[in-house]
C-alpha positions as a printed NumPy array, in Angstrom:
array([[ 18.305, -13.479,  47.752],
       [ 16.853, -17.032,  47.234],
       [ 20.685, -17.989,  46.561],
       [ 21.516, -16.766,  49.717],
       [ 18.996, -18.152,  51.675],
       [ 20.084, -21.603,  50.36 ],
       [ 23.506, -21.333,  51.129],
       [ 23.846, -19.684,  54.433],
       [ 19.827, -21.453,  55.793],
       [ 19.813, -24.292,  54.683],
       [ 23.1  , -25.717,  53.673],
       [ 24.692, -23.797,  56.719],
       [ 27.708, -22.275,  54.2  ],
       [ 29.81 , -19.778,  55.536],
       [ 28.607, -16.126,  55.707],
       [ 30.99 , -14.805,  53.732],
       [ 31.06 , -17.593,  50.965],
       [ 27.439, -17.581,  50.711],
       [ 27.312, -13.47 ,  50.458],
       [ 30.213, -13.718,  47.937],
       [ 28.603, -16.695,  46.103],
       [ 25.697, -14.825,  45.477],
       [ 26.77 , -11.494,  44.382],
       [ 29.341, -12.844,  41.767],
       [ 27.178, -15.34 ,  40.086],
       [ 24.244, -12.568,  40.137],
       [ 26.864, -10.392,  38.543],
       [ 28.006, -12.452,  35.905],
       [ 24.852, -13.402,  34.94 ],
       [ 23.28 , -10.075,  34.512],
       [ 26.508,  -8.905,  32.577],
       [ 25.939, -12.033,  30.091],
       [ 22.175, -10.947,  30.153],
       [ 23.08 ,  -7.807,  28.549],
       [ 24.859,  -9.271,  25.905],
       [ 22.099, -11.452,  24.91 ],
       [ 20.86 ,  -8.171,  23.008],
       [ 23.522,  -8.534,  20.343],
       [ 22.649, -12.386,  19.049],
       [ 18.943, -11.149,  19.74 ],
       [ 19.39 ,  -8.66 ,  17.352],
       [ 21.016, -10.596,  14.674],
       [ 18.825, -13.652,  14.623],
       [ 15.605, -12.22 ,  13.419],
       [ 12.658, -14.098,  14.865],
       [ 10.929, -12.741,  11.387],
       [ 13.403, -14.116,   8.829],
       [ 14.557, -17.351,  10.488],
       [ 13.267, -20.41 ,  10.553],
       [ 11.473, -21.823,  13.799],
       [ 13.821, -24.878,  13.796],
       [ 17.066, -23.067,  13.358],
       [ 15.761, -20.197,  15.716],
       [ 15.543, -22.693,  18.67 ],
       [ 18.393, -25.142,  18.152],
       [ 20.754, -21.746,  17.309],
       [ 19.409, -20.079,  21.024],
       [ 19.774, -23.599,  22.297],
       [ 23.568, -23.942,  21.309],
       [ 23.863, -20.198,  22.817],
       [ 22.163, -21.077,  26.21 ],
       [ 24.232, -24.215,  26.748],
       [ 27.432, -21.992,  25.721],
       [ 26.573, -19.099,  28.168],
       [ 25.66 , -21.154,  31.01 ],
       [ 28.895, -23.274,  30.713],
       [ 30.545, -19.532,  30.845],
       [ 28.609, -18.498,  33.055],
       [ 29.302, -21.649,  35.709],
       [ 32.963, -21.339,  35.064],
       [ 33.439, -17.869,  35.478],
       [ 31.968, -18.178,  38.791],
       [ 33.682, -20.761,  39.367],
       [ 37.199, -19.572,  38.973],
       [ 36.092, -16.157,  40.398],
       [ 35.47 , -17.891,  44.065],
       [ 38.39 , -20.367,  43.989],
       [ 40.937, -17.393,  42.901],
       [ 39.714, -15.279,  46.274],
       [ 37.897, -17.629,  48.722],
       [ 39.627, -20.905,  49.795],
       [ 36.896, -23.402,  49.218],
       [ 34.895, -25.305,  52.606],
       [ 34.204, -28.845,  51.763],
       [ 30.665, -28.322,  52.639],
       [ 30.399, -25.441,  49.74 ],
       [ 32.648, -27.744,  47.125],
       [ 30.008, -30.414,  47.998],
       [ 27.188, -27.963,  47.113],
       [ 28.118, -26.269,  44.32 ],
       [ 28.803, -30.135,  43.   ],
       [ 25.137, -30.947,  43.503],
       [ 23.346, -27.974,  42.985],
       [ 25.469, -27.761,  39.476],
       [ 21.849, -29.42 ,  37.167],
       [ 20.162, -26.792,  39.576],
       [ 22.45 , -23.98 ,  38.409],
       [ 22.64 , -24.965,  34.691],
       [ 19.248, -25.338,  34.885],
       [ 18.854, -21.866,  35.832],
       [ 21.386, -20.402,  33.733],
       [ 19.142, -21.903,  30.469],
       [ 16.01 , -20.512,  31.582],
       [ 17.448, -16.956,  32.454],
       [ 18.927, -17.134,  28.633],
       [ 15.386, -18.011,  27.711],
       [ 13.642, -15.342,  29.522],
       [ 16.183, -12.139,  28.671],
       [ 16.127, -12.957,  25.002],
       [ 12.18 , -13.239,  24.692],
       [ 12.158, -10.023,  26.517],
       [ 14.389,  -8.914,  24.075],
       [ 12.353, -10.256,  21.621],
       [  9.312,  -8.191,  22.797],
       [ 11.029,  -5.072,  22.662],
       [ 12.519,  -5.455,  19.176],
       [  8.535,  -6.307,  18.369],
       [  7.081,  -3.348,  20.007],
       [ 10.056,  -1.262,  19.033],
       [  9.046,  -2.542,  15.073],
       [  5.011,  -2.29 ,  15.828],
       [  5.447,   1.147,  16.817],
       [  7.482,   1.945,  13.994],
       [  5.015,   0.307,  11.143],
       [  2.023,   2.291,  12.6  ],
       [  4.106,   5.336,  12.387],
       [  5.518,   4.177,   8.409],
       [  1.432,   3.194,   8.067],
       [  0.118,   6.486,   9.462],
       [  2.899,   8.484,   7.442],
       [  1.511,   6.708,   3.932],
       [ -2.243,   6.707,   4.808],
       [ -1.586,  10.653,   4.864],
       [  0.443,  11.183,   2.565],
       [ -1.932,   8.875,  -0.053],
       [ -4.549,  11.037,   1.357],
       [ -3.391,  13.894,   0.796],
       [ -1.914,  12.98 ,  -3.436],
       [ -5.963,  11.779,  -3.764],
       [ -6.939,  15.494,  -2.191],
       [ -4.297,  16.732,  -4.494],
       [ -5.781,  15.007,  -7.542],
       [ -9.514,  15.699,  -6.7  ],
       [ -8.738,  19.238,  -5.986],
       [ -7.126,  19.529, -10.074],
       [ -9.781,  18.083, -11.45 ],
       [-11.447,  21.411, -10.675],
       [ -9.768,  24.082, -12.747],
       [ -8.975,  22.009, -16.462],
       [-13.051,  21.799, -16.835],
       [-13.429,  25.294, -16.075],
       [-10.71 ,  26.826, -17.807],
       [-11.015,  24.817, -21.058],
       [-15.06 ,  26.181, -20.986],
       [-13.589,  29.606, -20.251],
       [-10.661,  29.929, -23.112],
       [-13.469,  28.95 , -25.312],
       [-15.804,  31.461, -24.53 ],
       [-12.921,  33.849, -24.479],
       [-11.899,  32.836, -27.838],
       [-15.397,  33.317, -29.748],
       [-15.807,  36.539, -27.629],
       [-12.912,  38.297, -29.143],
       [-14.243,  38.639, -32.752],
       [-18.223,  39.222, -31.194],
       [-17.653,  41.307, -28.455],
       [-14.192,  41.897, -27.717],
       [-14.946,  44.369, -24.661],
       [-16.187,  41.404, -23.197],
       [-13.379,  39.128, -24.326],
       [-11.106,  41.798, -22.047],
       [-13.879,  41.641, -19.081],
       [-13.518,  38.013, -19.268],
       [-10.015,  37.7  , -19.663],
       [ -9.661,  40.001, -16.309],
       [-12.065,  38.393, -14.245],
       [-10.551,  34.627, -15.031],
       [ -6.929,  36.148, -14.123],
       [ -8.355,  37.592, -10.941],
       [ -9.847,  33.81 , -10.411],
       [ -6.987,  31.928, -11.437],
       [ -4.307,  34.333,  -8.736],
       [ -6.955,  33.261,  -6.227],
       [ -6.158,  29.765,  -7.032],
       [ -2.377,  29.402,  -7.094],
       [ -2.562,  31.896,  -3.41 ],
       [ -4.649,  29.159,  -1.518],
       [ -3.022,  26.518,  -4.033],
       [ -1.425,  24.73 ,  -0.798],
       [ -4.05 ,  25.703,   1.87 ],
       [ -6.456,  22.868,   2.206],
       [ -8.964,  24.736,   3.976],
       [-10.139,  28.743,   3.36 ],
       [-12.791,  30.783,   5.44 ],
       [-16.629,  30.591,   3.948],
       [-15.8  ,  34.517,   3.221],
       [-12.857,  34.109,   1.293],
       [-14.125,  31.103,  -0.571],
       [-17.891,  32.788,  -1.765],
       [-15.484,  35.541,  -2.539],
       [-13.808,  33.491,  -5.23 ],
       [-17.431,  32.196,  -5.716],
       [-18.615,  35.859,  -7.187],
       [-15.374,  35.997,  -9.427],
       [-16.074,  32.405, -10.872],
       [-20.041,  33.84 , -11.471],
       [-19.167,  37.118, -12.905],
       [-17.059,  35.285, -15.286],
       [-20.077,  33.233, -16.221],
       [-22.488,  36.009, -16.699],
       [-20.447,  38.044, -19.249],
       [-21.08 ,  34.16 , -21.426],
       [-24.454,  34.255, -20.375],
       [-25.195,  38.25 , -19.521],
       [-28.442,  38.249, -17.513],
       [-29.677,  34.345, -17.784],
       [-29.666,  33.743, -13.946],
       [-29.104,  35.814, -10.907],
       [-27.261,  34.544,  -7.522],
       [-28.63 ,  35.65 ,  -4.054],
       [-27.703,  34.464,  -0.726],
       [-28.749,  34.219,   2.745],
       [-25.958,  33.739,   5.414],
       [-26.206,  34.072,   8.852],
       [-23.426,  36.045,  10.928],
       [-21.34 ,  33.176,  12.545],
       [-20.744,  30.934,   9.168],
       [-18.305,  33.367,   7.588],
       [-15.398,  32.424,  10.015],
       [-15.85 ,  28.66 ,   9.401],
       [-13.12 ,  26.887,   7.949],
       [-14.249,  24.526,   4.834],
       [-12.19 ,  22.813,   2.184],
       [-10.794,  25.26 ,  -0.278],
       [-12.335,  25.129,  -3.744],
       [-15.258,  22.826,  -2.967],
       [-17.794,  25.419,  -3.727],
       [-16.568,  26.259,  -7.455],
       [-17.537,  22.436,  -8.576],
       [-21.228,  23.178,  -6.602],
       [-21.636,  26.25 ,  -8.979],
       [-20.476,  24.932, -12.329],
       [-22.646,  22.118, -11.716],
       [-25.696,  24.556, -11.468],
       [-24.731,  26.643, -14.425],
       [-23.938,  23.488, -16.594],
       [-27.294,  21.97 , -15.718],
       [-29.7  ,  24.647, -15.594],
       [-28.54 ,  27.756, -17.269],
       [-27.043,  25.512, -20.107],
       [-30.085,  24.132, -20.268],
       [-33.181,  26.703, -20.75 ],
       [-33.41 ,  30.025, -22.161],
       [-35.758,  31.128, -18.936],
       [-33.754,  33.147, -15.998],
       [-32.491,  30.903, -13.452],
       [-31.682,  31.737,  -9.771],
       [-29.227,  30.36 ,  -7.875],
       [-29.794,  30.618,  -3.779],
       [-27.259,  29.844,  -1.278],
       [-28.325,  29.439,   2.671],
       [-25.862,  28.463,   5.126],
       [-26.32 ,  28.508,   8.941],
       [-24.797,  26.421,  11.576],
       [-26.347,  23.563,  13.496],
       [-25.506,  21.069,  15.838],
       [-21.151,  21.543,  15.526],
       [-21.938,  21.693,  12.018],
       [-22.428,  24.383,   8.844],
       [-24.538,  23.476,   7.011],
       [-24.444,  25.171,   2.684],
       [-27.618,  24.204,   0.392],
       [-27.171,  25.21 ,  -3.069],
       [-30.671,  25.613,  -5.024],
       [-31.654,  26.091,  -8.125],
       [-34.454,  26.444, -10.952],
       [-34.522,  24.6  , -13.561],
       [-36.598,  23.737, -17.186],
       [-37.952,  20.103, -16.554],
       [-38.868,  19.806, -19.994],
       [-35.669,  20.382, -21.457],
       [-33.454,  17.218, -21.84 ],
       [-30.439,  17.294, -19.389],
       [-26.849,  17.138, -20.976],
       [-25.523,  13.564, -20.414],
       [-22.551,  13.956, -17.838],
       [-21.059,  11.619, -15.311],
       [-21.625,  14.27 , -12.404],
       [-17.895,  14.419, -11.933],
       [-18.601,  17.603, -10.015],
       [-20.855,  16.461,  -7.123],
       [-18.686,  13.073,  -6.997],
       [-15.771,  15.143,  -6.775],
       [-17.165,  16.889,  -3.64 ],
       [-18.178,  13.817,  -2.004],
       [-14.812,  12.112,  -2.066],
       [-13.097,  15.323,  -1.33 ],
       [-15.439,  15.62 ,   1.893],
       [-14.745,  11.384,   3.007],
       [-11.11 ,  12.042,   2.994],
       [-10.746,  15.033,   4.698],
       [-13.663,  14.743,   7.639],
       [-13.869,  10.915,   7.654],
       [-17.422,  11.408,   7.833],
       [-20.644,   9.532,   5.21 ],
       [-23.906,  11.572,   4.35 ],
       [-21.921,  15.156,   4.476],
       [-23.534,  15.295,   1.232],
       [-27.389,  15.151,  -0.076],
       [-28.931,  15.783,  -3.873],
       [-32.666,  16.691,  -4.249],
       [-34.178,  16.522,  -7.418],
       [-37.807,  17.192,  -8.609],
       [-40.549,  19.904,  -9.39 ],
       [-38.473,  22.237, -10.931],
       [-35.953,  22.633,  -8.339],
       [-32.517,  20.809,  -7.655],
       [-30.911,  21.237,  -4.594],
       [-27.486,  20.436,  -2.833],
       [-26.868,  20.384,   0.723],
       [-23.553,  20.264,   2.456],
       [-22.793,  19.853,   5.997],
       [-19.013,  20.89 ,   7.477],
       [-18.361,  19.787,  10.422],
       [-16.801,  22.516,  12.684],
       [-14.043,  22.144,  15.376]])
């Protein structure tokens, strides 16, 4: 339009020539625009150097101008017969038009140059995203294993001195450990189980322990109505309970109880684990690999700190987990 204007306002061309004029070099230069994409492409604003970037688009706007010029050029001689007002002004508007032709290289190709950016942004958040989860997930993975070697090895042990003492309870054992492990390899790839069917697993995992230990602690619970629905991370309970019965039933020939409360509060279900213990006996040495185990598990999958709190004193240690729901 501004090409126009010039031509047929102010340097009075001919109507024709000046509609002509503008639609072939608008033409031609929007036809070279979309070729700029290919050179765009190739020269890699990430892998060349600044210098040869610039003197290389240089050489390419000087080239496509010239092109650009000519074409139109020859285009309006071969069907217009030439005034000698227009010859005069396409003479000295040419700097004008070269001019123009440099700058409308410059501006295609950085737009091009934006989109391959974006284009690669978008695609390196999604690459990022894609390993963030998927490094997530092998540290979930791991955490998750780190559960059932302990347990088992403690097991196969028990199992194995069992069989010449008591083998009807070597057989009980055996059973029960079987019915724990198939629990296991069903929700193997489920990262998250119901409360119910997780304390189900629970009272498998402590029957197990009570034909080691027969009647040396008792388990009693006190869960309200709307927490057996909620969704929490499958097999963090079992690490929870093995951490009681290492550290307290281990520990002291006195019965131990084990209480479990859970209610929900706030968007949130909230588990506390307590138990009694013998203060006067001396504690095994252990790294707490359990409780850490829970903690990391509970970062990575709720990307939330303090879902986890330890009490410890007057005879009583207690655990307190917090799942948030929704």
């Amino acid at each position: 339009m501004l090409n126009f204007s010039l031509l047929f306002l102010s340097a009075k061309i001919n109507l024709k020539i000046s509609i002509f004029d503008s639609l072939v070099y608008i033409l031609i230069l929007g036809g070279l625009g979309l070729s700029f994409w290919y050179p765009t492409r190739y020269i890699h604003i990430e892998k060349v150097k600044t210098s040869k970037l610039i003197s290389t688009h240089l050489v390419g706007a000087i080239v496509t101008t010239i092109i650009w010029l000519s074409l139109g050029y020859y285009l309006m001689n071969t069907f217009l017969t030439f005034t000698v007002k227009y010859e005069n002004f396409i003479y000295n508007t040419l700097p004008w038009r070269f001019f123009i032709g440099i700058l409308f290289y410059a501006l295609i190709t950085s737009f091009y140059y934006m989109i391959i950016y974006y284009t690669g942004f978008q695609e390196r958040m999604i690459k990022e995203s894609e390993l963030k989860t998927l490094v997530t997930e092998a540290e979930l993975r791991s955490l998750k294993f780190q559960i059932n070697p302990h347990f088992i090895f403690n097991s196969l042990n028990s199992m194995s001195a069992l069989t010449e003492i008591d083998p009807k309870r070597a057989k009980s054992m055996i059973l029960k450990l079987a019915e724990f492990l198939r629990f296991i390899l069903a929700t193997n790839e489920k990262e998250k189980n119901t409360l119910k069917e997780e304390l189900k697993n629970i009272k498998i995992y402590l029957d197990i322990e009570r034909v080691r230990f027969e009647d040396k602690f008792d388990y009693v619970e006190e869960i309200e109505e709307d927490c057996w629905s909620v969704e929490i991370p499958s097999m963090i309970l079992q690490p929870l309970f093995e951490n009681a019965i290492k550290h307290a039933v281990y520990e002291t020939l006195d019965n131990i109880t084990l209480s479990l409360k859970a209610k929900v509060e706030n968007n949130y279900l909230g588990l506390i684990l307590e138990n009694n213990y013998d203060e006067s006996s001396s504690s095994r040495k252990g790294a707490g690999v359990g409780l850490r185990n829970i903690e990391e598990r509970l970062q990575l999958i709720y990307r939330e700190a303090n879902l986890m709190e330890v009490k410890k004193g007057n005879g009583n240690f207690r655990v307190s987990l917090y799942f948030p729901i929704g």
